[in-house]
Each structure stands twice: as structure tokens, then as C-alpha cells.
py3Dmol code that shows the C-alpha trace and the ligand (Angstrom):
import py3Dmol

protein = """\
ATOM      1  CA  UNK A   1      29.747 -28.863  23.325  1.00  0.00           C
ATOM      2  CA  UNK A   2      30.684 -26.210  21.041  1.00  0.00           C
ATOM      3  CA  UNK A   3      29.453 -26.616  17.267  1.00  0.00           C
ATOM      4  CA  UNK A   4      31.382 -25.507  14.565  1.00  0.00           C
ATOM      5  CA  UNK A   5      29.225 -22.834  12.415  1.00  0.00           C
ATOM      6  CA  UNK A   6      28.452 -23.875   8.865  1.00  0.00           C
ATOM      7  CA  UNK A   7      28.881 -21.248   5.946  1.00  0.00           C
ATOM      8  CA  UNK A   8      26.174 -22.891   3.770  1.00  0.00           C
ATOM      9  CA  UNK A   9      23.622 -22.480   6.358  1.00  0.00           C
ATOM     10  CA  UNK A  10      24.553 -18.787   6.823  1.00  0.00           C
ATOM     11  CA  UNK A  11      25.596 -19.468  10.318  1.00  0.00           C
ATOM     12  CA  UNK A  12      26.970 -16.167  11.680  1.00  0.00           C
ATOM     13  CA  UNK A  13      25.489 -16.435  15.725  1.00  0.00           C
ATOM     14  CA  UNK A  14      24.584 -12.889  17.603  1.00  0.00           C
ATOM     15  CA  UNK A  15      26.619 -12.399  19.977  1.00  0.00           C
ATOM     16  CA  UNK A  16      25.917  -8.554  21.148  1.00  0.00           C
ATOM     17  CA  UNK A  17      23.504  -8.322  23.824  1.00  0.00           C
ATOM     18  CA  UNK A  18      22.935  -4.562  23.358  1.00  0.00           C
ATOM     19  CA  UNK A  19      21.120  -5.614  19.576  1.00  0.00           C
ATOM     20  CA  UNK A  20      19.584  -8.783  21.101  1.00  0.00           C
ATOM     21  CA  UNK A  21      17.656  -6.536  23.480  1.00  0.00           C
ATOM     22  CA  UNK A  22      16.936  -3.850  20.535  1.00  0.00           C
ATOM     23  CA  UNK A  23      15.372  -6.806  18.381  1.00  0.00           C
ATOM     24  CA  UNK A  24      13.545  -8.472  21.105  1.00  0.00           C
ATOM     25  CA  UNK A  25      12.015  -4.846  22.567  1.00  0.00           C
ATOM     26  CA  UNK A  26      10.555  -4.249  18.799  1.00  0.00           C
ATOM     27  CA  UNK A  27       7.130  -5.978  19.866  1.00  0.00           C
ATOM     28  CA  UNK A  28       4.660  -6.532  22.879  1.00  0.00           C
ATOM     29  CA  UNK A  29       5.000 -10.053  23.061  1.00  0.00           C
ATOM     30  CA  UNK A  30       4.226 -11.285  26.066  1.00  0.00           C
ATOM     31  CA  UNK A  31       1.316 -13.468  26.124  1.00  0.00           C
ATOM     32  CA  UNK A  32       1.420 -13.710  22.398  1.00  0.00           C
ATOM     33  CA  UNK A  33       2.466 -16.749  19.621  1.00  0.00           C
ATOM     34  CA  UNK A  34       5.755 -16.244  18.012  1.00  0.00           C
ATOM     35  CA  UNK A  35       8.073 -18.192  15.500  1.00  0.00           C
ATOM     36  CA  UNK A  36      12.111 -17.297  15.402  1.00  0.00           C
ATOM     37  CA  UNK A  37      13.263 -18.680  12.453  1.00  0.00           C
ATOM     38  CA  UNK A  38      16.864 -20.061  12.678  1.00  0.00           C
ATOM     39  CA  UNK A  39      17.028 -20.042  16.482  1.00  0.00           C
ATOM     40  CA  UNK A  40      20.714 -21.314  15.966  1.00  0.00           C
ATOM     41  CA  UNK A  41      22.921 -21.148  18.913  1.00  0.00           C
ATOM     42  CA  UNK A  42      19.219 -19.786  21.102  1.00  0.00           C
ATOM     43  CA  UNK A  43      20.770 -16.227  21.862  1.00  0.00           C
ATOM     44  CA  UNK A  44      17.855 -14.523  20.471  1.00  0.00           C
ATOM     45  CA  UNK A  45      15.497 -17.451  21.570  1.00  0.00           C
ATOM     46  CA  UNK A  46      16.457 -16.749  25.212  1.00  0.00           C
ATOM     47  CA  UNK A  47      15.858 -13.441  25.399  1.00  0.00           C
ATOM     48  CA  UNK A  48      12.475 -13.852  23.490  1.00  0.00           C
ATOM     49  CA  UNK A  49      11.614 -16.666  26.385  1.00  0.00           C
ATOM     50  CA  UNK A  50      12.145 -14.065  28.471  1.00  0.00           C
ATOM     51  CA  UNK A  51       9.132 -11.766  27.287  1.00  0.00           C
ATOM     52  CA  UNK A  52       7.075 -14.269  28.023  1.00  0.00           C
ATOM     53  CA  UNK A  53       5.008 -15.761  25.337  1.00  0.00           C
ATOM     54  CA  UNK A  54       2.326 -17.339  24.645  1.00  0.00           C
ATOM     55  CA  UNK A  55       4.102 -19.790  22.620  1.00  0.00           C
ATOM     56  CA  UNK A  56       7.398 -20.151  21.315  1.00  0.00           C
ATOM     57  CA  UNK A  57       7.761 -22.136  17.816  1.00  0.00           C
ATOM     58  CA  UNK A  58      11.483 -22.576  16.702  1.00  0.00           C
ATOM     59  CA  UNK A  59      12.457 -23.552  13.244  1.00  0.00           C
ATOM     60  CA  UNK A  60      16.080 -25.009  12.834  1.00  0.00           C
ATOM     61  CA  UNK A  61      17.239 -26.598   9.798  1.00  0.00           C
ATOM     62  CA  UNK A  62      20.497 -27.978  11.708  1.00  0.00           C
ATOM     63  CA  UNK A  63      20.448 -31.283  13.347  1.00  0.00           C
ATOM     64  CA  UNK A  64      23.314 -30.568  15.577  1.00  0.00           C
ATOM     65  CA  UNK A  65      21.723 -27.075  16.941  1.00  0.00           C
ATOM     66  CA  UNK A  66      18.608 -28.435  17.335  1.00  0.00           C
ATOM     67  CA  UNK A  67      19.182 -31.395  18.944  1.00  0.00           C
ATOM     68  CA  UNK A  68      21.345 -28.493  21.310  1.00  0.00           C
ATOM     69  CA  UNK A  69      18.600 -26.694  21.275  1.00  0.00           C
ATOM     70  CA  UNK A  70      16.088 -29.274  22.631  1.00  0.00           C
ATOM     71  CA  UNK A  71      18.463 -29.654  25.745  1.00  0.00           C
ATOM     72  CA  UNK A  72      18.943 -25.880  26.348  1.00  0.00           C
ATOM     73  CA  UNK A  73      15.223 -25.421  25.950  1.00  0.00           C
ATOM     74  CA  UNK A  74      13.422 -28.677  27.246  1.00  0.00           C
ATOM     75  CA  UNK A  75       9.683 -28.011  27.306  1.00  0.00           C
ATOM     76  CA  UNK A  76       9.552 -24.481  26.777  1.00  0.00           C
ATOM     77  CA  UNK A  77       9.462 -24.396  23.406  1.00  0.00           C
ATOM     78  CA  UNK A  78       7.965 -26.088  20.423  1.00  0.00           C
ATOM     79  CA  UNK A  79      10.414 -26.979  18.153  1.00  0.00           C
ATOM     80  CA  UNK A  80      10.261 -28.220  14.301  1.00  0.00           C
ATOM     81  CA  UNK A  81      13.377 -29.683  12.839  1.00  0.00           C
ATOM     82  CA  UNK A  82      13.164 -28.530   9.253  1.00  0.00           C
ATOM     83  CA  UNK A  83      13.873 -26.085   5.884  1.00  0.00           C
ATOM     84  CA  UNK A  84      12.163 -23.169   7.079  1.00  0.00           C
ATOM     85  CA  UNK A  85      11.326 -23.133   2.866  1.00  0.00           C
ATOM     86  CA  UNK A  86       9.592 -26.690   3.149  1.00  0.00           C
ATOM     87  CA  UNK A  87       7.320 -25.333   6.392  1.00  0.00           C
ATOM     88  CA  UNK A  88       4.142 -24.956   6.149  1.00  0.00           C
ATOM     89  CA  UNK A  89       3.639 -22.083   8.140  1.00  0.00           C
ATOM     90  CA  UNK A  90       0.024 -22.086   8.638  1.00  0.00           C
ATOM     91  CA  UNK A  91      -0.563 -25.282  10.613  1.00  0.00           C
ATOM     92  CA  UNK A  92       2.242 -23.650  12.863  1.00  0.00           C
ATOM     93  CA  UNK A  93      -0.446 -22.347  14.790  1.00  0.00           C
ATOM     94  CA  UNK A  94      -3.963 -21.154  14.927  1.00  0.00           C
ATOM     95  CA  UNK A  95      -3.163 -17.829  16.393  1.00  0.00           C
ATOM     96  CA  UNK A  96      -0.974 -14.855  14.236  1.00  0.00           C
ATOM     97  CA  UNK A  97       2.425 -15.473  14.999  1.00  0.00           C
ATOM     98  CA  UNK A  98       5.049 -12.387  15.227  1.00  0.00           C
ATOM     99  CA  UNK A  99       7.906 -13.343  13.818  1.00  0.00           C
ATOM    100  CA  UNK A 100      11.340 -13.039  14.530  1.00  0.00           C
ATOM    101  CA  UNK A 101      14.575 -14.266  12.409  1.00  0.00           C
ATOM    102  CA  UNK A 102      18.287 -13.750  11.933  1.00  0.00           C
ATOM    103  CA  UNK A 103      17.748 -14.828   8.398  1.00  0.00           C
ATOM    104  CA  UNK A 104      20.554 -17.358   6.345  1.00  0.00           C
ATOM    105  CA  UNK A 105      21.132 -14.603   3.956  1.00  0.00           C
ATOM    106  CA  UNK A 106      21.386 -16.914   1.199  1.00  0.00           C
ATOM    107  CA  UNK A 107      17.769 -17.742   1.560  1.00  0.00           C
ATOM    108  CA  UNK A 108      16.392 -14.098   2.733  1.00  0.00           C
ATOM    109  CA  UNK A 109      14.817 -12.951   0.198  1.00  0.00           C
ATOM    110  CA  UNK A 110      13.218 -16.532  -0.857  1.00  0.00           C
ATOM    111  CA  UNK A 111      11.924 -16.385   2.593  1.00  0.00           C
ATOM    112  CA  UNK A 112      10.241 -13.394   2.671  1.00  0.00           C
ATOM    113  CA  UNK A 113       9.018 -13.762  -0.893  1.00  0.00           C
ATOM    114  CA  UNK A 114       7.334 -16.518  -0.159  1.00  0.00           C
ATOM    115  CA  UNK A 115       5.814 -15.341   3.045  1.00  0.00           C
ATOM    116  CA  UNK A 116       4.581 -11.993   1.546  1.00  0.00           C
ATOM    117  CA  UNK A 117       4.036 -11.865  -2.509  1.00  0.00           C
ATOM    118  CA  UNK A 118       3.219 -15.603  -3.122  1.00  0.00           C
ATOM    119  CA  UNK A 119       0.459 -15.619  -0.543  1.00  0.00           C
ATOM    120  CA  UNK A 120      -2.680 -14.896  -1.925  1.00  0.00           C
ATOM    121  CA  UNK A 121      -4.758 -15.114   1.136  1.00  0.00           C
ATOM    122  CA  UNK A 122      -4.761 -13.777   4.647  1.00  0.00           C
ATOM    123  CA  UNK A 123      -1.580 -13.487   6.435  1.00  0.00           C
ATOM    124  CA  UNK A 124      -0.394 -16.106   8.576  1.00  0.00           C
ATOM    125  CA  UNK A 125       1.694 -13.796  11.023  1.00  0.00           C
ATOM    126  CA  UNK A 126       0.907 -10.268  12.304  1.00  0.00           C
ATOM    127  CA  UNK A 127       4.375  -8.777  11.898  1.00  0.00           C
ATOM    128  CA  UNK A 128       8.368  -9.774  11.206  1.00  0.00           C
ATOM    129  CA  UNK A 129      10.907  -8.446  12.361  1.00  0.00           C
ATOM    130  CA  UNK A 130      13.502 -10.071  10.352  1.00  0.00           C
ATOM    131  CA  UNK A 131      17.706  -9.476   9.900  1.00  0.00           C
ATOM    132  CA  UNK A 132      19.193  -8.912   5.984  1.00  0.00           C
ATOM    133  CA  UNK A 133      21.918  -8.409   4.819  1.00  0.00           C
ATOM    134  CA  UNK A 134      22.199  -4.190   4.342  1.00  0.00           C
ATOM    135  CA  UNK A 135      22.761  -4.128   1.206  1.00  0.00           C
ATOM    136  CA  UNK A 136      19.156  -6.341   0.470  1.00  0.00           C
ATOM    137  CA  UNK A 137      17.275  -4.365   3.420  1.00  0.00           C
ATOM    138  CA  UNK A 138      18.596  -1.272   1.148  1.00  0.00           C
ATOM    139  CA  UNK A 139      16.866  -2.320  -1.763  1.00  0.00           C
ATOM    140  CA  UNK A 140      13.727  -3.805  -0.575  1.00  0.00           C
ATOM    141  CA  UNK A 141      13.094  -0.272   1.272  1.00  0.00           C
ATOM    142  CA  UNK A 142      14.376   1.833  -1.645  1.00  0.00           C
ATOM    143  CA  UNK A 143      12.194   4.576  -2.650  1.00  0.00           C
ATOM    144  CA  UNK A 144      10.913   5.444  -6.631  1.00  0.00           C
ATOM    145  CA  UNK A 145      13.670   7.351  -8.987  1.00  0.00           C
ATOM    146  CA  UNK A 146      17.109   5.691  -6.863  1.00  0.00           C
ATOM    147  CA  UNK A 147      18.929   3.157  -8.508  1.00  0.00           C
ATOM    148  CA  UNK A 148      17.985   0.483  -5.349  1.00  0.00           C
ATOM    149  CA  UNK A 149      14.573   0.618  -6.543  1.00  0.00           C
ATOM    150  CA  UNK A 150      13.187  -2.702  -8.030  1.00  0.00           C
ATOM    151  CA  UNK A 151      11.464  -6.015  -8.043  1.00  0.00           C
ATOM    152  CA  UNK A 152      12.038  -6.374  -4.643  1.00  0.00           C
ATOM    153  CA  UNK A 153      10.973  -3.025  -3.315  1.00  0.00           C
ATOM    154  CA  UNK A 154       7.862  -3.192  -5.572  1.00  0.00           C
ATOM    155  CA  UNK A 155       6.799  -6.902  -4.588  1.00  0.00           C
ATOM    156  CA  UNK A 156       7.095  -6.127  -0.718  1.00  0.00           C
ATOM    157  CA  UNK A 157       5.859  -2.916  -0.103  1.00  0.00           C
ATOM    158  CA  UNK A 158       2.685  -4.215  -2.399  1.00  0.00           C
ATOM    159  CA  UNK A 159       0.839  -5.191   0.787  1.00  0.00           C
ATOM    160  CA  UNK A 160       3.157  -4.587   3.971  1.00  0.00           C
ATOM    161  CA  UNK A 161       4.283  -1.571   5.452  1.00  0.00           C
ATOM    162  CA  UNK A 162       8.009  -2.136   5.622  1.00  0.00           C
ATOM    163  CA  UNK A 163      10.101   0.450   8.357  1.00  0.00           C
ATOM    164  CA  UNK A 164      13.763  -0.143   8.876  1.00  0.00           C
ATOM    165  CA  UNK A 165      14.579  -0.043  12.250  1.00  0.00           C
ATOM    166  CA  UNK A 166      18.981  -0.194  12.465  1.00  0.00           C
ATOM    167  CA  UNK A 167      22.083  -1.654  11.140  1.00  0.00           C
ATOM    168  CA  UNK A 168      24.039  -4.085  12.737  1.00  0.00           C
ATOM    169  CA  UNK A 169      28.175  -4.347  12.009  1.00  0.00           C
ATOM    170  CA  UNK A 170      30.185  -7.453  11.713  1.00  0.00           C
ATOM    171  CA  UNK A 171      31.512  -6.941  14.928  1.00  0.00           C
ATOM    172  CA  UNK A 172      28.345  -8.464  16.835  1.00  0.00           C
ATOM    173  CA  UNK A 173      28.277 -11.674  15.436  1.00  0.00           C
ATOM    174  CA  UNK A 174      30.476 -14.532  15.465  1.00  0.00           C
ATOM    175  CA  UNK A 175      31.822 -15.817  12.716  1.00  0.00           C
ATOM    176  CA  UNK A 176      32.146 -12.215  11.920  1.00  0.00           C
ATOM    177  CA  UNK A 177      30.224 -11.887   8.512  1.00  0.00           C
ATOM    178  CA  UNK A 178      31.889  -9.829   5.966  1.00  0.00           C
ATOM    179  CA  UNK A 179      28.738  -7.335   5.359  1.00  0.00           C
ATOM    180  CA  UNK A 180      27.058  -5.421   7.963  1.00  0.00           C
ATOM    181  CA  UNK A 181      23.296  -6.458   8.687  1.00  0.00           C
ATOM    182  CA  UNK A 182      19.790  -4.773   9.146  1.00  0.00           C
ATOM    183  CA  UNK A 183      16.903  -5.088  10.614  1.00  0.00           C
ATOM    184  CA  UNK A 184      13.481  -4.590   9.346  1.00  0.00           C
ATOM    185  CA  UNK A 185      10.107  -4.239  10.372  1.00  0.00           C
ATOM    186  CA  UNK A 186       6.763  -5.580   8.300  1.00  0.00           C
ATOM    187  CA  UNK A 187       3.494  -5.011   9.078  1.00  0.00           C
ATOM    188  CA  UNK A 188       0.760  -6.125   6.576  1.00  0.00           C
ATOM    189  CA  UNK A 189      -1.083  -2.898   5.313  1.00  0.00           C
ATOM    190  CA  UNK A 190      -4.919  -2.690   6.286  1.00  0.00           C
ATOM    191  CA  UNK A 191      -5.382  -2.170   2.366  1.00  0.00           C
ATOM    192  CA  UNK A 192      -3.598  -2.152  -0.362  1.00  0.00           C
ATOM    193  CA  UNK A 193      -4.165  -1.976  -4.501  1.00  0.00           C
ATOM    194  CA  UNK A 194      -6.240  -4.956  -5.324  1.00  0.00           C
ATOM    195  CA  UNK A 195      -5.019  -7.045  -8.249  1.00  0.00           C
ATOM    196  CA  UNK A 196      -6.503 -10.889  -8.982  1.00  0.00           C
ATOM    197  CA  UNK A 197      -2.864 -12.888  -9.003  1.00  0.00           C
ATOM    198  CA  UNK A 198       0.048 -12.074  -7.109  1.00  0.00           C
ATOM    199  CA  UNK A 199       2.456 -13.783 -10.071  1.00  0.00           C
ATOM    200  CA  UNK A 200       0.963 -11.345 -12.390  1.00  0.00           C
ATOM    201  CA  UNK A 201       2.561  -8.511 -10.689  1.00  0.00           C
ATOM    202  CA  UNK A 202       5.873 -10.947 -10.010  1.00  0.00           C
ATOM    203  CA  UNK A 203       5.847 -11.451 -13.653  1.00  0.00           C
ATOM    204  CA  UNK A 204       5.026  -8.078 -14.976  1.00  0.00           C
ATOM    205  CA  UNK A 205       7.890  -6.448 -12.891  1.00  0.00           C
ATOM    206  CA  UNK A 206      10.363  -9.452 -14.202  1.00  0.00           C
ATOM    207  CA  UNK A 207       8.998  -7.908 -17.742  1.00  0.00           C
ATOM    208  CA  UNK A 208      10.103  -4.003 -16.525  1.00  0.00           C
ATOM    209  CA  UNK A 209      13.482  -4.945 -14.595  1.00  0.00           C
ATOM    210  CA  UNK A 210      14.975  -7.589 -16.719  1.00  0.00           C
ATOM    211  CA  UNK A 211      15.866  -4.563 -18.652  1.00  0.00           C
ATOM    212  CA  UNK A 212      16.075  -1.925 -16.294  1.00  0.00           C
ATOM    213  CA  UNK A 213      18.142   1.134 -18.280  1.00  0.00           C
ATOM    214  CA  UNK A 214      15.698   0.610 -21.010  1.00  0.00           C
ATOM    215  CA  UNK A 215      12.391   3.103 -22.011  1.00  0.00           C
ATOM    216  CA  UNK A 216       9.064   1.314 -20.584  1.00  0.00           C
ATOM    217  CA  UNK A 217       8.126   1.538 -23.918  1.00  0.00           C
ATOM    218  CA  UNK A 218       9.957  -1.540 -24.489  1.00  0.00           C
ATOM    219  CA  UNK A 219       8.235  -3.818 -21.748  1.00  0.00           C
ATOM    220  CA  UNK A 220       5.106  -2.441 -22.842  1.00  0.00           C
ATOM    221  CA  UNK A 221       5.137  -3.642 -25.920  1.00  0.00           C
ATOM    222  CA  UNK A 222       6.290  -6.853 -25.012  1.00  0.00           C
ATOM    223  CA  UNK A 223       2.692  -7.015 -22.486  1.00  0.00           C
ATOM    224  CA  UNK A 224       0.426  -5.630 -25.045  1.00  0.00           C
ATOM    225  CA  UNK A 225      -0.336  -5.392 -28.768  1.00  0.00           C
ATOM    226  CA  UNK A 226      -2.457  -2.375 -27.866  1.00  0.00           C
ATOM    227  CA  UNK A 227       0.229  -0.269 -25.502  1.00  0.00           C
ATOM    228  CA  UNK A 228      -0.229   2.977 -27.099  1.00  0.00           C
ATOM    229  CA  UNK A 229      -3.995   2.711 -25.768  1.00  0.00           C
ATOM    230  CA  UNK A 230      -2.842   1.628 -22.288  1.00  0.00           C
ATOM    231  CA  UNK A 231       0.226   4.133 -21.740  1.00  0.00           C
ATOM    232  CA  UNK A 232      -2.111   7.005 -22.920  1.00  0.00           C
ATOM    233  CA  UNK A 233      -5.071   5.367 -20.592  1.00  0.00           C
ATOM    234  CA  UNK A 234      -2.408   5.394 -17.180  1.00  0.00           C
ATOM    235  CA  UNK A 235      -1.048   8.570 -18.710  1.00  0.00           C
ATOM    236  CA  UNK A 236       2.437   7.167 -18.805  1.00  0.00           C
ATOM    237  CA  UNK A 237       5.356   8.983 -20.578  1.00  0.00           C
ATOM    238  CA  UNK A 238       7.363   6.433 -22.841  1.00  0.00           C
ATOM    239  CA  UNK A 239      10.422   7.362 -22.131  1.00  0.00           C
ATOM    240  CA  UNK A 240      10.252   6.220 -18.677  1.00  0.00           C
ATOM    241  CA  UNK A 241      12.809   3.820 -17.265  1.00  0.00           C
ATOM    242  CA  UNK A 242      11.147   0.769 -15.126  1.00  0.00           C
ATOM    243  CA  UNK A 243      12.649   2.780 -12.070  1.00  0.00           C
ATOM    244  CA  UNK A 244      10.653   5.666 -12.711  1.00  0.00           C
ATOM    245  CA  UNK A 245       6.984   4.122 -11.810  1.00  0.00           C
ATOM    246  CA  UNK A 246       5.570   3.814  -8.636  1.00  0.00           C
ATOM    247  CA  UNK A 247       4.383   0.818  -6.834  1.00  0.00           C
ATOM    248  CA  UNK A 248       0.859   2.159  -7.586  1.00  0.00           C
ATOM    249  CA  UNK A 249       1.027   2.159 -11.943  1.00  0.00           C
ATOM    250  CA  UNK A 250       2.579  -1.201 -11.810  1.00  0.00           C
ATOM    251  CA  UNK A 251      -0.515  -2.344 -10.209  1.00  0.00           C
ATOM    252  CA  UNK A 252      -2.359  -0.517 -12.689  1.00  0.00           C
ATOM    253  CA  UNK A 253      -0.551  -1.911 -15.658  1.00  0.00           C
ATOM    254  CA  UNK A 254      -0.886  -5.380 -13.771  1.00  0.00           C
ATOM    255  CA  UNK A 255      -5.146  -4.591 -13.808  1.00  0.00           C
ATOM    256  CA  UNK A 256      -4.849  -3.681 -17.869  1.00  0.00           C
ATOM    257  CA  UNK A 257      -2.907  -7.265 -17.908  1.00  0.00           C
ATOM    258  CA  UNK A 258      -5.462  -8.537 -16.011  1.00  0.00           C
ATOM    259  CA  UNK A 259      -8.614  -7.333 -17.838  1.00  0.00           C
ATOM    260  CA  UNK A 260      -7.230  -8.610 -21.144  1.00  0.00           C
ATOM    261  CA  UNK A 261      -6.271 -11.960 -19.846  1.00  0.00           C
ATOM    262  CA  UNK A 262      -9.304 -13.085 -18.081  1.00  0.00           C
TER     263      UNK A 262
END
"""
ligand_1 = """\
27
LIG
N 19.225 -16.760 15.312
C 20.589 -17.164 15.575
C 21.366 -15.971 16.064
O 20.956 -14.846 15.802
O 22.385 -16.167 16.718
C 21.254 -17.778 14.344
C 21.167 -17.025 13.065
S 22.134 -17.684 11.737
C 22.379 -16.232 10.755
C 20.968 -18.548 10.720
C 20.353 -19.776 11.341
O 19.404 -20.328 10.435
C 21.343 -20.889 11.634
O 21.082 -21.412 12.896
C 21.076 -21.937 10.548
O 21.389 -23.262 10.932
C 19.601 -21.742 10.320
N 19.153 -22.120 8.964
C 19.850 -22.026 7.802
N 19.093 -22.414 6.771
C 17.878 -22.745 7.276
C 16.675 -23.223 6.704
N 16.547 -23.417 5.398
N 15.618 -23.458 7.527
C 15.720 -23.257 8.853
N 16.833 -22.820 9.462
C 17.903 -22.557 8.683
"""
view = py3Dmol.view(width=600, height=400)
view.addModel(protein, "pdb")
view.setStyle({"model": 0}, {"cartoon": {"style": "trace"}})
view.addModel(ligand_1, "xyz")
view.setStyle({"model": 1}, {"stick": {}})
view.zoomTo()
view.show()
């Protein structure tokens, strides 16, 4: 029976077997756990089955796919019938899963927030290899001094090592979507700038960007009565805009916060 895609779950199905192959050839996965987010219509799904895993986990938020799903798939798979955002991902399984995902783009970046900066702990997966919309892979890979450069780029490259590996055009899904797509590759970094809370560098970035065009003077000030001491201390110029500091002084300024709060 063929399903008519809903909008509000993002549902734009791959269709181009060339990019299926490209996505599924990213990892070694034979023999390992792995979680596809938003199996959907089970393009990707079959050609993951394919690489043999250990184990395949499949999170579908649909009924209608996933009761589709379940036919198509029998007893290969495990399958979970839920909000990928309601999941709890660790009792998924006790291995590290690899992830895969054609991500509902209204949710992408919730997603991967939630999987990488609210986490304060150990990682529950070993890599994702997850599809955005370009214009939000764009920004979470922008570099320091562009005008992609943000919250988002800050926030994610804070602990994983984030390559992009290709763009995909409208013309290998169906429904076409009306922006093209990308697909990127995150590995959690064997070490990265230690700070106590994740929120405090979510909120201390909110603080910088809200007001992106304006001198860091501004947000530092707003953080601390003493920012004369702190910008002289992390030798920062004033006149700075928030797009102007790497990821590595707003993990400084996050320590100052730190220090003075606790
Ligand atoms: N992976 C399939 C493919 O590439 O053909 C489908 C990708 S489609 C862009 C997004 C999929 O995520 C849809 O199957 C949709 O039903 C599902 N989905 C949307 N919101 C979800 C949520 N909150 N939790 C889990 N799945 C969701």
C-alpha cells in the first residue's frame, strides 16, 4: 500500500540509490549495533541490513510506516514506535550504536542538541552520520570570522569532531524537498576543553549571539561585574564581535563563569 508522505513529519523518502550506497559505505558496520532514526519508507534501512549488523534498532514516529515497516522487516530488526525526542537512547542498547538518520529537518538540530551538548556523560553512540538540511550542516561546520559561525557551530564542535562528507539535491528524494540536503559525519573527540556544565556554555553563547553585530564588551558585562579583569586575564580585545572568538575562549570565559559561580 502506498502511504501518503506527511509534511509535519518532514517526510521527504530517498529515493537515489547512488547516495543510499554513499551513506551506508561511511562506516564498517558489519557485526556492529546501529540505530537509523526515521527509517520511513526502509530505503536506507535495507541497504544498512545489508552490511550486516549486529543489530538493527529503528526509530519511527509514524504509525502507518511502522506498522509497514514491521511487515517489510519481520524479525530482522528491532523496532521502537516512538518521538525519537521522547527516546531514551541509552537503554537502546548496551553496546555503542553508530547512528544513521535522514533527519525531519524540523527537529534536526533538537536532535542532535540533545544527543551531543545536553549530555554530560559518556556518549551513548560511537559516531552519526546524520542528513540536514545544507543550509544548517553550513552553519554547524562554519569556521571562526564567517558570518555562519554561531551557537550551533560552537555547541557541536565542543566535543565531536564534525567532517562533512556531500550534498544531496532535491532531485533524490521524493516529495522533492525545496532545499538541497547534507550529510555529516560526528565522531566524539578523544578530549576536548573541560568545563563543569554543559548549559553553562549553552547559556553563555545565548549571552554572545543574541546580539551578534554587537562588541563582546557588551555580553561581558552582562556575565560579570568584574569584566575588565577577565577580558584582560583571556587577553580579549573589546571590540570583538561574538563571531570573532574561537570555540576555545568561550570555554575559557565559560571556566571564569564557572569559578565565580561555584
Ligand atoms: N530514512 C527515510 C529515508 O531516507 O527515506 C525517511 C526520512 S524522512 C526525511 C524522516 C522520517 O522521520 C520519516 O519517516 C518520519 O515519519 C520520521 N519522523 C519524523 N519525526 C519523527 C520523530 N519525532 N521521531 C521519530 N521519527 C520521526
Amino acid at each position: 500500500m502506498l502511504i501518503k508522505p506527511k509534511k509535519s513529519l518532514g517526510q521527504n523518502f530517498l529515493i537515489d540509490k547512488n547516495i543510499i550506497s554513499k551513506i551506508v559505505s561511511v562506516s564498517e558496520i558489519e557485526n556492529k549495533d546501529v540505530l537509523e532514526i526515521g527509517p520511513g519508507t526502509g530505503n536506507l534501512t535495507k541497504s544498512i541490513l545489508k552490511k550486516k549488523p549486529n543489530n538493527l534498532f529503528l526509530v519511527e514516529k509514524d504509525k502507518r510506516l511502522f506498522d509497514q515497516l514491521q511487515i517489510k522487516f519481520n524479525e530482522n530488526v528491532k523496532m521502537i514506535n516512538q518521538d525519537i525526542l521522547k527516546v531514551n537512547e541509552k537503554s537502546i542498547s548496551k553496546k555503542k550504536l553508530i547512528v544513521f538518520g535522514n533527519l525531519p529537518y524540523n527537529i534536526s538540530t533538537e536532535i542532535i542538541c540533545n544527543w551531543v551538548i545536553k549530555l554530560d556523560k559518556d556518549f551513548w553512540f560511537s559516531e552519526l552520520i546524520l542528513m540536514f538540511q545544507k543550509e544548517v550542516a553550513d552553519r554547524i561546520i562554519s569556521q571562526i570570522n564567517t558570518s555562519n559561525y554561531g551557537r550551533l557551530s560552537v555547541l557541536l564542535n565542543w566535543k565531536m569532531k564534525i567532517n562533512k562528507l556531500f550534498d544531496i539535491g532535491p532531485n533524490c528524494f521524493f516529495p522533492k524537498p525545496k532545499v538541497d540536503s547534507s550529510v555529516l559525519h560526528f565522531i566524539p573527540k578523544k578530549s576536548y576543553f573541560p568545563i563543569k556544565k554543559s548549559k553553562n556554555l549553552e547559556m553563555i553563547t545565548r549571552v554572545f549571539f543574541n546580539h551578534r553585530r554587537k562588541m563582546i564588551k557588551n555580553p561581558l558585562k552582562q556575565l560579570f561585574i568584574n569584566f575588565e579583569e577577565i577580558s584582560n586575564k583571556l587577553k580579549l580585545d573589546l571590540k570583538l564581535r561574538p563571531q570573532n572568538l574561537s570555540l576555545e575562549t568561550y570555554c575559557k570565559i565559560v571556566r571564569e563563569y564557572e569559578n565565580l559561580v561555584s
